[in-house]
C-alpha positions in Angstrom: 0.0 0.0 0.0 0.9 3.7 -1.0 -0.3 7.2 0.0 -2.6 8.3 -2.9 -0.6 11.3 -5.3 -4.4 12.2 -6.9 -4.9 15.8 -6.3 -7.6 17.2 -4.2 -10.0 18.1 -7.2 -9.9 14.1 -7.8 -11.6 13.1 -4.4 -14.5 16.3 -4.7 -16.7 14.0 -5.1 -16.7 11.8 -2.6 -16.2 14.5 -0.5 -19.6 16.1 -1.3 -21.4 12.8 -0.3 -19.2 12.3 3.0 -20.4 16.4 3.7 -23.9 15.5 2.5 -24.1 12.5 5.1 -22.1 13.9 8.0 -19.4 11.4 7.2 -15.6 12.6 8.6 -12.7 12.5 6.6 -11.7 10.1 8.5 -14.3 7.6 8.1 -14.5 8.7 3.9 -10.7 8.1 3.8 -11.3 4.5 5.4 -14.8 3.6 3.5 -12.3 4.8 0.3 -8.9 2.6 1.4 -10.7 -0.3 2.2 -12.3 -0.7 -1.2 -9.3 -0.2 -3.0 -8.2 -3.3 -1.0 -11.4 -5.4 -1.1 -10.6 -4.6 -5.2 -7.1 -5.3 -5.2 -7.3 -8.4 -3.5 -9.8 -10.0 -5.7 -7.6 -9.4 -8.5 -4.8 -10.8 -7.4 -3.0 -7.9 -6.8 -1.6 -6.6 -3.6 -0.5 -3.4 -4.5 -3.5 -0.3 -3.5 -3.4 3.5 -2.7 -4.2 4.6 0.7 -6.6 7.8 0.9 -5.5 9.7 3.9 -8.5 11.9 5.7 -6.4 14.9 5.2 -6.8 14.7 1.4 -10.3 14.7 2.1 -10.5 17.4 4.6 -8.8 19.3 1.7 -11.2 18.3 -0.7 -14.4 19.3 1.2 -12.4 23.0 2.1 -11.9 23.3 -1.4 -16.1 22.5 -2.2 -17.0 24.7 0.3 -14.8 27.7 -1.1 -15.9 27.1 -4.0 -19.7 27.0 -3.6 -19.5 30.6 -1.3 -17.3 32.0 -4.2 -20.0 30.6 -6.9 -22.6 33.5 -5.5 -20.4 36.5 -6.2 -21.5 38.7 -9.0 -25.4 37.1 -8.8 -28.0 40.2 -9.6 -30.5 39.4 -7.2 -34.5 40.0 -7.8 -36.0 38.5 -5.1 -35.2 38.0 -1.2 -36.8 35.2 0.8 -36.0 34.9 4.5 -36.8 33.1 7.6 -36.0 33.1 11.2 -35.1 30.6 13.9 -33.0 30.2 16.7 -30.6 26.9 16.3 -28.4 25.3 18.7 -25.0 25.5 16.9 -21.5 24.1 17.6 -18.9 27.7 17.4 -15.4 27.3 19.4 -15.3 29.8 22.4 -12.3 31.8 22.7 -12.4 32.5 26.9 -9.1 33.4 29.2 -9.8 30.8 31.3 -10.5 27.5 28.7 -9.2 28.8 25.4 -10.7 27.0 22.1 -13.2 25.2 24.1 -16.1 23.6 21.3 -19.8 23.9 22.6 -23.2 24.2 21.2 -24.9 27.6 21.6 -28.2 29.1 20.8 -27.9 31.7 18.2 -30.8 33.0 15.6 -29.9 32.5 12.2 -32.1 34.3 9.5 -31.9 32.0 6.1 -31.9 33.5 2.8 -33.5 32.2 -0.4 -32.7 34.4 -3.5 -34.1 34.9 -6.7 -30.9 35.5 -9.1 -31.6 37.0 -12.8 -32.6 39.9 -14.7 -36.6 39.5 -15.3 -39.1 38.2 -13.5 -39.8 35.5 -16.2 -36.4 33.8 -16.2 -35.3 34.5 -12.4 -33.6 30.8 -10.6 -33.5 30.1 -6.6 -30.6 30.2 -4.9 -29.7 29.4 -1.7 -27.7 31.5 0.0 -27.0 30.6 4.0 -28.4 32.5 6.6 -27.5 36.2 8.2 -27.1 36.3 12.0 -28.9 39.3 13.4 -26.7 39.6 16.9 -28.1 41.7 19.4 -26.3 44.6 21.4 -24.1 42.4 23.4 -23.4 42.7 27.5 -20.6 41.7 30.1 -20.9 37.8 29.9 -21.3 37.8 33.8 -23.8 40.0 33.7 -26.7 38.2 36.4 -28.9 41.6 36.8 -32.7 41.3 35.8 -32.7 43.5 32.4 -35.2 46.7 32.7 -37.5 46.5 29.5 -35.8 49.0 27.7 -32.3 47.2 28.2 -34.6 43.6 27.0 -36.2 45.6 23.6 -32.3 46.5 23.0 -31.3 43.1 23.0 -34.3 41.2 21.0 -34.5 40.5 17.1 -36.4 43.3 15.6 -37.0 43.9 11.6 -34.9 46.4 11.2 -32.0 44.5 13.0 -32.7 41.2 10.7 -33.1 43.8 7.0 -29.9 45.5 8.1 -27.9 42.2 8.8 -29.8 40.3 5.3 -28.5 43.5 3.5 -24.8 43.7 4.8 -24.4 39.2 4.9 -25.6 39.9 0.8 -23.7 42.4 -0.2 -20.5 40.1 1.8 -21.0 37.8 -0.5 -20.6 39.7 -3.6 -24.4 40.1 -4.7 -25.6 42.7 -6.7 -28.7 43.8 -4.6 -29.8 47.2 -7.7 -32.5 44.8 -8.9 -34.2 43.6 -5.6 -38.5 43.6 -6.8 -40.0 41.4 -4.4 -39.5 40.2 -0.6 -40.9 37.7 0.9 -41.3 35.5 3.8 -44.2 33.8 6.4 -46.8 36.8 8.0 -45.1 37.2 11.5 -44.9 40.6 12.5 -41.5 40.9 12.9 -41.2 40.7 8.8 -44.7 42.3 8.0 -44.7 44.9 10.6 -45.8 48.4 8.8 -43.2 50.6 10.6 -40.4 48.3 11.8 -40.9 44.7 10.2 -38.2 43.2 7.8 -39.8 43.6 4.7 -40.5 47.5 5.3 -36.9 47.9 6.0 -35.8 46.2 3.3 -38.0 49.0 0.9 -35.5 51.4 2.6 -32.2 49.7 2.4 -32.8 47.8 -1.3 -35.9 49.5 -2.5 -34.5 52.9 -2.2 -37.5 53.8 -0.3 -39.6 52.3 -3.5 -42.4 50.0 -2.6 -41.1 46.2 -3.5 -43.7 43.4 -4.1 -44.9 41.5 -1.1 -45.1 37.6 -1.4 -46.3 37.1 2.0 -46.6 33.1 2.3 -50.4 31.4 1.6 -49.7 28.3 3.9 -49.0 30.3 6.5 -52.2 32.3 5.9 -54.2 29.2 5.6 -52.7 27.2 8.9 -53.9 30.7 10.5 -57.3 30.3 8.8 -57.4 26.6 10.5 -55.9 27.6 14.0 -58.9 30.1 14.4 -61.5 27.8 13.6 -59.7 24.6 15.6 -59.5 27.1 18.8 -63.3 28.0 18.3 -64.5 24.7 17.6 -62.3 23.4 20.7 -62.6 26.2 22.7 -59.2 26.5 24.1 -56.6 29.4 22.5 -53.4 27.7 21.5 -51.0 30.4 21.9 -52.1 32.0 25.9 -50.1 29.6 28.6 -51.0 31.3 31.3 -54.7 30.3 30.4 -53.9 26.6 30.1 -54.0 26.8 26.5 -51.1 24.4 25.5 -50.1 22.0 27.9 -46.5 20.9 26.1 -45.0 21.3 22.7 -47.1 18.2 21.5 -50.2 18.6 22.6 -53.4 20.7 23.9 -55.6 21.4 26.5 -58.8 21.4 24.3 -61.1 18.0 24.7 -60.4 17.6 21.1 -56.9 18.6 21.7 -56.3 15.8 24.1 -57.8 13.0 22.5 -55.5 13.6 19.7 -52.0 14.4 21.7 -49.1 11.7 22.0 -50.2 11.7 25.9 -53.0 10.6 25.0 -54.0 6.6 26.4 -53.8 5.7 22.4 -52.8 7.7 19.8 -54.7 7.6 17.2 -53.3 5.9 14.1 -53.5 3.3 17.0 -57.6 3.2 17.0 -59.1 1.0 14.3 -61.3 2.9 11.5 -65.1 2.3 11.9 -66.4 0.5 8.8 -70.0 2.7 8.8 -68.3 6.1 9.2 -70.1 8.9 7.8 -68.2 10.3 5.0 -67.9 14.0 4.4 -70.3 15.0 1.7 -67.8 17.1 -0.4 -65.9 16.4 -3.6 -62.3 15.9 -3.0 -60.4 15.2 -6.3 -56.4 14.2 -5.7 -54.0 16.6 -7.6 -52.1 15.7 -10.4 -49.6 13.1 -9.8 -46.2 16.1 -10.5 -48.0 17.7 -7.7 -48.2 14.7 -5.0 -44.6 14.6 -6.3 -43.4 17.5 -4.5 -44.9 16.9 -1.0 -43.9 15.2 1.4 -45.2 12.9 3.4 -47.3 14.4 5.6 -48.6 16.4 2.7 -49.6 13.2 1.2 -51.2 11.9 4.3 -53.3 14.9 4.5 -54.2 14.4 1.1 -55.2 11.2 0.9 -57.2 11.5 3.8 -59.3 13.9 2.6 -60.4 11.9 -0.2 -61.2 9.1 1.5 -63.0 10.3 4.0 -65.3 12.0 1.4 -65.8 8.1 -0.2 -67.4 5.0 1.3 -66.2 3.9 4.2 -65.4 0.2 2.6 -62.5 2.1 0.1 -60.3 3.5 3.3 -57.3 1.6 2.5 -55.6 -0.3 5.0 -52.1 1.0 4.5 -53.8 5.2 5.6 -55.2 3.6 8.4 -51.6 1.9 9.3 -49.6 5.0 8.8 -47.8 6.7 10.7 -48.9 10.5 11.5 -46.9 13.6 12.2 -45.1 14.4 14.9 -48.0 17.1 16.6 -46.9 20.4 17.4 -48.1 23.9 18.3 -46.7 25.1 15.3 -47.1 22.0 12.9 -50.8 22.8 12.0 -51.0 20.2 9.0 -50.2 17.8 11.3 -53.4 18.7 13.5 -55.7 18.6 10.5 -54.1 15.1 9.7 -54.8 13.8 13.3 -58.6 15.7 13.3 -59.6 13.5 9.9 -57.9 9.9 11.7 -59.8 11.0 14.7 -62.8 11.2 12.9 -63.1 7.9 11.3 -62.9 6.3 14.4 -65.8 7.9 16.5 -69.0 6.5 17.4 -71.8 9.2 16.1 -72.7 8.9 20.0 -69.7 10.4 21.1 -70.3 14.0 22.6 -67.1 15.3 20.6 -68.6 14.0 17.3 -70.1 17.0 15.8 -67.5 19.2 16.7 -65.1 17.3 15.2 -67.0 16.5 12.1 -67.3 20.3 12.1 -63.5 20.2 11.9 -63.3 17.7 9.2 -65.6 19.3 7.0 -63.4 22.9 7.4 -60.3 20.8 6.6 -61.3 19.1 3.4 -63.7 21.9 1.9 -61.0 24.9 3.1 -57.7 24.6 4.4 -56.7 21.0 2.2 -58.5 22.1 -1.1 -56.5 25.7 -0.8 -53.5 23.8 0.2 -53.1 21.5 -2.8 -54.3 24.6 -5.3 -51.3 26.4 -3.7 -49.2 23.6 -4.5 -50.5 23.3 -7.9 -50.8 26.9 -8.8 -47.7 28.6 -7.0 -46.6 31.6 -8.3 -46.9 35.5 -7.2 -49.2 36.5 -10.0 -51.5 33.5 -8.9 -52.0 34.4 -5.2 -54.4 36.7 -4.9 -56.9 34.6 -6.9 -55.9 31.9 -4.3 -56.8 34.5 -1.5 -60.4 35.5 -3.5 -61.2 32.0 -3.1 -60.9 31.4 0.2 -62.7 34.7 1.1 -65.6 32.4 -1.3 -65.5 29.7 0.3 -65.9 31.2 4.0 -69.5 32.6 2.4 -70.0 29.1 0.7 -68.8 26.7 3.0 -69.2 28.0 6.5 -72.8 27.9 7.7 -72.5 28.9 11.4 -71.8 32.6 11.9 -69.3 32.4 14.7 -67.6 30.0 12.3 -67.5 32.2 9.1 -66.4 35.3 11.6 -63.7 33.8 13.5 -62.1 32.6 9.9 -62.9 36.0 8.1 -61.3 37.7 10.9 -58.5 35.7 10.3 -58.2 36.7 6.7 -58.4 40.2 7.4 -55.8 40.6 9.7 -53.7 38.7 7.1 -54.8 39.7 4.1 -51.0 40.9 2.1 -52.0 39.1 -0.8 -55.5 41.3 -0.9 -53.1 44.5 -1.6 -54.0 45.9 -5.0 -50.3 45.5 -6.0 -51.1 41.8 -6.2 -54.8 41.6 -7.0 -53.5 43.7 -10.1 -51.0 41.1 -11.2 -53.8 38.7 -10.7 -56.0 40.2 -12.7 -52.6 40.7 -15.6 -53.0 36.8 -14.9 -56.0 36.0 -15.8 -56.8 34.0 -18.7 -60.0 36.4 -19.5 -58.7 39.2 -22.5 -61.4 41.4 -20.8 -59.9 41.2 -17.2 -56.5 41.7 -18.5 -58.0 44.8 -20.4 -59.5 46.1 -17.7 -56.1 45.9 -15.4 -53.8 47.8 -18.6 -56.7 50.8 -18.2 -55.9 50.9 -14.3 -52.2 50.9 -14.6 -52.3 53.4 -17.7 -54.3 55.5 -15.7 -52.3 55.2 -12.4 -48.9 56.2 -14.6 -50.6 59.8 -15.4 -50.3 60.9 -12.0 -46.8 60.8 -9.7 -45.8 58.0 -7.5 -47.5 59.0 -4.1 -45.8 57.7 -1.2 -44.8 53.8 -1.5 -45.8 52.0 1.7 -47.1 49.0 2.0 -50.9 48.6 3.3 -53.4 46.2 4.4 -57.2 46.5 2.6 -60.3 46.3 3.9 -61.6 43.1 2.7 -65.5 42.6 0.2 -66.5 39.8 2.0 -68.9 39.3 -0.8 -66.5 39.7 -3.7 -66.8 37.6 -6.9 -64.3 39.3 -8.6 -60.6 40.3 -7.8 -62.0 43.7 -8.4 -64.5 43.7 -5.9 -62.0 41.9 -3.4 -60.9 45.6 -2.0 -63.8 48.2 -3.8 -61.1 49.8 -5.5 -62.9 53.2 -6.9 -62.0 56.3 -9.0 -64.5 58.9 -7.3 -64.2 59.4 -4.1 -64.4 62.8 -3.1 -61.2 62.5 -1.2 -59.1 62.2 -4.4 -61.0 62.8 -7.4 -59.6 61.4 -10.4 -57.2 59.0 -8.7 -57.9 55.1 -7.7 -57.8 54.4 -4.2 -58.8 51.7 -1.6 -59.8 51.4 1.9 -57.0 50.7 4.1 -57.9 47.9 7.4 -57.5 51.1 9.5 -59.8 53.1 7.4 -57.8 55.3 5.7 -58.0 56.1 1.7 -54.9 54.7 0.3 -54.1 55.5 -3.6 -53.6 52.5 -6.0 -49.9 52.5 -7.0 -48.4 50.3 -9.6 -46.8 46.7 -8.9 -43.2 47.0 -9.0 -43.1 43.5 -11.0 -45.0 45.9 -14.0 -42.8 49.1 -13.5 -41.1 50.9 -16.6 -42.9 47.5 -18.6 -44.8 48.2 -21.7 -48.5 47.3 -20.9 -49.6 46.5 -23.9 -47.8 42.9 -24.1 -50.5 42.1 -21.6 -53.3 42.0 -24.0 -52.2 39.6 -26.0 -50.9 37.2 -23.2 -50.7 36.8 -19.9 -48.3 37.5 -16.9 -46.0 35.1 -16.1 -43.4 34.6 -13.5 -41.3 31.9 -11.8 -41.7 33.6 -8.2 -44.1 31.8 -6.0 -46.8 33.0 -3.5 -45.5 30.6 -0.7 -42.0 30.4 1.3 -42.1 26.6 1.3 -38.4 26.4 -0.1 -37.2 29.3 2.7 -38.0 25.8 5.4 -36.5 23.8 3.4 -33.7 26.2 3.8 -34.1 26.4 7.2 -33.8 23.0 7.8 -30.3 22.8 6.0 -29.2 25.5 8.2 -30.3 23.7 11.3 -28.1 20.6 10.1 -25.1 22.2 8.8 -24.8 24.6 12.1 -24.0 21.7 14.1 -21.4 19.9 12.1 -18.5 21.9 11.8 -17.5 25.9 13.0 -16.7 29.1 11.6 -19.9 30.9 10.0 -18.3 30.8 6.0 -17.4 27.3 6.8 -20.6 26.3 7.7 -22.0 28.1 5.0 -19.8 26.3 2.5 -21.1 22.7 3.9 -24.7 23.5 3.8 -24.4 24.8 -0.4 -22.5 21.9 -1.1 -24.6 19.7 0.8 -27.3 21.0 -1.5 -25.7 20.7 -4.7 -25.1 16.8 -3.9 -28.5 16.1 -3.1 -29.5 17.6 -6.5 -26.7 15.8 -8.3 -27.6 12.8 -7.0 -31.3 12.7 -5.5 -32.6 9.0 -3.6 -29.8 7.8 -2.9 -30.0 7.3 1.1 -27.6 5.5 2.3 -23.7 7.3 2.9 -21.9 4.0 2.9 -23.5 3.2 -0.5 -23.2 6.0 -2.0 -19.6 6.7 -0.8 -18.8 2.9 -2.8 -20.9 4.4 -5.6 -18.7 7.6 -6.2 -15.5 5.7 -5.5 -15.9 3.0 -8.6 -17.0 5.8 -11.0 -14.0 7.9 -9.6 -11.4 6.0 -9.7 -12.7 2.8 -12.5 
């Protein structure tokens, strides 16, 4: 046996798929010497190259370099972000125990961008996450903080836009272009005064209004926590009230029966064969759609059309599955449990109605909104998504505490209701005359100047048909004559201003064809993102380092998707390596 002479470039590779699996170099060096034996051996020959791990090591430095350096120059047009605070493994540097490694808490804020010139040929990038550090203190500080000394120290918007912005522009981005931001509706991004996405207008925008894409599944899982709190009576965010009794699980009566402390979980409970279906239609989305969820997604999914058939077609394999891990914040999950739930009461039980209450909100509102999401997920597409929910509140919700409890919901939420987006809707729409109709607006809005480019909430037509009608957007009122305005949620009259996906655009292509984009209404790829940056936080220090891991982690898994197992895979990169 020899050391190996390859050079580093030769073992990239299998250094991606050791960094994709959390494999050391030590134990890829091994898996990669031991072969070459096995191989040797059974041809007789005796003579193999040892791989040592710092070859390796030198190999994954160089992908990780690489893949930072790979984002320099990038014109971005969209941001994405999203917060959470990880447990991460950094090295502290103290007097007393120098380069000691532990795990800390720290909030990272992960960054999905949208790299291109126009909207219609823009591609996502991941990009790491920006930590937004607080003011920092005396380490042995032990006094109780005064609540001006506790709002210095928290994660505001304008911390987290200032640190997206400067961790960007580190990188080498070109942020002139920035159009759109978007993220999930907390305050801290949607915040009028002070949330991200305001600050961002300032810092990127240069103080023009950018195009909200506030995510739908987090408007919809809102939609479904009001009506699941009504229905069970118990708020689900108040502890002192007795509202949540855990991270997994409720104080509701509905709550408990379906909590992991519950005497038997549910997928546990045998389905009753005379169950009374749902009495909705239910169809299952097209098979590029079911795709792209995952497997909770598909649980939900499936669910819902079965519980809308005869009891004698619920497979055996949905009853046998195993459910979602339940959580406060997990509200699929909920639903998922709700519909198993169902199928296994007795019509006799005092939580039946209730429950089939529940059931009957899931698969006529927040599952058939969830899959058209899915199916239909881009910007220009959302606020015909949020027009039919505000439908099917009027059309599927019977009891009045019901429909007012969701509709409440969808006011205080209602970003994709802004006329910026019901416009690029309505630019959407396969109807020449609606399309028409949108070119007048816009022509007309361009004769007068740009009035002041904040962002604000509408006051929502509960009775709307039409994305029209969804805000009463009118020319005459007295206020501003001549000008078309809307009725802010606070009341005041707000001018119509121009999406800044249309600015500077020549209208006119519109009537012909419609608007199309590759951004999406939804921030389901900023979790996904989130979730790398939990992982690669933990596996290695230094904040470029573990930047590098987690992009090149990416980039293996999309080189070489299914693949599950490290060992495997490792053996599989090796013979087409080195054959």
């Amino acid at each position: 046996a020899v050391v190996s002479t390859q050079s580093t470039g030769y073992y990239s590779s299998v250094a991606a798929v050791a960094m994709r699996y959390g494999n050391s170099p030590e134990n890829a060096a091994k898996i990669i010497t031991e072969t070459r034996r096995k191989d040797a051996n059974e041809g007789g020959d005796h003579f193999y190259e040892v791989v040592t791990a710092d070859k390796i090591r030198r190999a994954m430095d160089y992908l990780k370099n690489g893949a930072v350096k790979e984002l320099r120059g990038k014109k971005v047009f969209a941001i994405f972000a999203d917060c959470k605070d990880d447990k991460q493994t950094a090295v502290l540097n103290k007097a007393d125990n120098r380069g000691r490694i532990e795990r800390t808490t720290e909030t990272h804020v992960t960054v999905v961008a949208y790299v291109g010139e126009t909207k219609e040929d823009v591609e996502r990038v991941y990009c790491g996450w920006a930590v937004p550090k607080p003011a920092t203190r005396a380490p042995l500080q032990r006094k109780r903080l005064t609540k001006a000394e506790k709002l210095r120290d928290s994660i505001t918007g304008r911390r987290i836009a200032s640190e997206l912005v400067n961790y960007l522009e580190s990188l080498g981005m070109d942020l002139a272009n920035v159009k759109v931001v978007g993220g999930d509706g907390t305050s801290v991004n949607t915040g009028i005064h002070k949330g991200m996405m305001t600050e961002l207008q300032t810092m990127v925008g240069k103080k023009q209004q950018l195009q909200w894409s506030v995510c739908l599944f987090h408007q919809f899982e809102l939609n479904l926590k009001a009506m699941f709190e009504l229905v069970d009576g118990v708020k689900t965010e108040t502890k002192k009230k007795t509202a949540t009794t855990g991270p997994d699980s409720y104080a509701g009566p509905i709550g408990k029966r379906i909590s992991r402390d519950a005497s038997m979980d549910v997928w546990g409970i045998p389905v009753r064969p005379d169950f009374r279906p749902i009495p909705l239609s239910f169809p299952l989305p097209p098979p590029t759609v079911l795709k792209d969820m995952n497997r909770d997604s598909r649980n939900l999914i499936n669910l819902c059309y079965f519980v809308t058939r005869d009891p004698s077609e619920f497979p055996k394999s949905l009853a046998n599955c195993s459910l979602g891990e339940l959580h406060s914040a997990r509200w699929m999950n909920l639903a998922t449990r709700i519909i198993r739930l169902y199928v296994t009461l007795s019509d006799k039980d005092p939580l039946y109605e209730k429950v089939r209450s529940l059931v009957h909100f899931i698969v006529g509102y927040y599952a058939k909104l969830f899959t058209a999401v899915m199916h239909k997920w881009r910007i220009e597409q959302g606020a015909g998504h949020f027009l039919d929910a505000v439908r099917l509140t009027e059309g599927l919700l019977q009891d009045d505490a019901q429909k007012k409890a969701v509709q409440k919901s969808l006011q205080i939420n209602c970003y994709f209701a802004n006329p910026t987006n019901t416009l690029l809707g309505m630019l959407a729409s396969e109807d020449q005359a609606v399309r028409e109709k949108a070119v007048k607006i816009l022509q007309e809005i361009r004769e007068f100047p740009v009035p002041d480019r904040s962002f604000n909430k509408p006051r929502i037509n509960f009775k709307a048909t039409t994305l029209l009608e969804l805000t009463l957007l009118r020319k005459d009122r007295p206020e501003l004559p001549g000008r078309w305005t809307f009725i802010s949620d606070t009341g005041k009259v707000c001018v119509l201003q121009e999406p800044p996906l249309t600015k500077g655009e020549d209208l006119s292509r519109y009537l012909s064809q419609p608007l199309r984009t590759t951004l999406p209404c939804h921030s389901q790829h900023v979790e996904r993102g989130v979730k790398l940056t939990s992982e690669s936080v933990t596996r290695v220090t230094g904040h470029i380092n573990q930047v590098g891991l987690a992009l090149s982690t990416k980039r293996s898994r999309e080189d070489c998707p299914g693949l599950l197992r490290a060992r495997k895979l490792l053996k599989t990169m090796e013979e087409s390596s080195f054959s």
